[in-house]
C-alpha positions in Angstrom: 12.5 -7.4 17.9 9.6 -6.5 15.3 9.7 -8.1 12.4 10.9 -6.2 9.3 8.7 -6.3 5.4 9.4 -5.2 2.4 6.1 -4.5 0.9 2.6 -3.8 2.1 -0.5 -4.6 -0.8 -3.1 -2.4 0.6 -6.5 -2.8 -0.6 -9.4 -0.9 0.4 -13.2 -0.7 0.0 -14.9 2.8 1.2 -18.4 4.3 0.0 -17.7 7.6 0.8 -16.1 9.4 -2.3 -14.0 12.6 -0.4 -12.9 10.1 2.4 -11.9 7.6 0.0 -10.2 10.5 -2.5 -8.4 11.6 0.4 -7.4 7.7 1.4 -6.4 7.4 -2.1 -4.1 10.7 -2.1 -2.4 9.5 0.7 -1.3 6.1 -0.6 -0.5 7.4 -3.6 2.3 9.1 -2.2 4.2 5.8 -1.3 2.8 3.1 -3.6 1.7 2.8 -7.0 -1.6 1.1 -8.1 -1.9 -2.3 -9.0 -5.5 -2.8 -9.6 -8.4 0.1 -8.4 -8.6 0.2 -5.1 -5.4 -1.9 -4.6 -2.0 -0.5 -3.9 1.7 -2.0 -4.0 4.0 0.2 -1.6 7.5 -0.9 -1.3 10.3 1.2 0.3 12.7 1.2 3.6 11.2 -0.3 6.6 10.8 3.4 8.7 8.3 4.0 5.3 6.5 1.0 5.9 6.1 1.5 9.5 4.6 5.2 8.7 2.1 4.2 6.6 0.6 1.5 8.9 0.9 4.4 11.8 -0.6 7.3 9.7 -3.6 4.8 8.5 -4.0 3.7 12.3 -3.9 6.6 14.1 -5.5 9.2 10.9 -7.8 6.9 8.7 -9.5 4.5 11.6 -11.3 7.0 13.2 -13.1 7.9 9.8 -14.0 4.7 9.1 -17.4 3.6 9.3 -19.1 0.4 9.0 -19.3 0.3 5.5 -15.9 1.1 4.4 -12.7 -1.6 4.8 -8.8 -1.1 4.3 -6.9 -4.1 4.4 -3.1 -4.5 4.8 -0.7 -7.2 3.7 2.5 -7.1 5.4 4.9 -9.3 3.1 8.4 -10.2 5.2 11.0 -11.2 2.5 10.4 -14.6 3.0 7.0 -14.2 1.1 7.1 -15.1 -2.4 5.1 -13.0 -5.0 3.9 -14.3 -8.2 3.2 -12.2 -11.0 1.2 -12.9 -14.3 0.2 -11.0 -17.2 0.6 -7.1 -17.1 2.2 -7.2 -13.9 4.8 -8.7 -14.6 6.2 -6.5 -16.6 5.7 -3.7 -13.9 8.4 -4.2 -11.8 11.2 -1.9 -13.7 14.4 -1.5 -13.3 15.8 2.1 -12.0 19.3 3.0 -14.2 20.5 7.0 -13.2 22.9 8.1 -15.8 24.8 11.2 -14.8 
């Protein structure tokens, strides 16, 4: 059985500007940032698993020596601390209808 997360911090160093623009775009779609080049995504676990798969089998081939992505897959049983600004980024949803 694979064992399920419920967040991914993904951090990332590349030189190239467009490839990096275009790395950025695509996390953006799932995460927000939390410092430049570093990205909180949380969401179900068929999310999660897409986003390691797309940045396996689309990024890696682009990548060259010089550039880096790193992933931290947090299970539940991980604790995060937060100080400063973010803690106060986590934000409760409320839909009023």
């Amino acid at each position: 059985m694979k064992e399920s997360y419920f967040m991914i911090i993904v951090s990332y160093d590349i030189s190239d500007d467009k490839k990096r623009r275009h790395f950025q775009k695509f996390i953006e779609k799932f995460g927000h940032r939390i410092q430049y080049s570093v990205y909180e995504i949380e969401n179900s676990n068929r999310i999660l698993d897409n986003v390691v798969t797309q940045i396996k089998n689309k990024f890696e081939k682009r990548f060259d020596e010089s550039d880096s992505v790193l992933l931290f897959l947090l299970s539940s049983s991980c604790k995060v601390l937060k100080y400063g600004f973010s803690q106060h980024e986590d934000k409760d949803l409320f839909i009023v209808e």
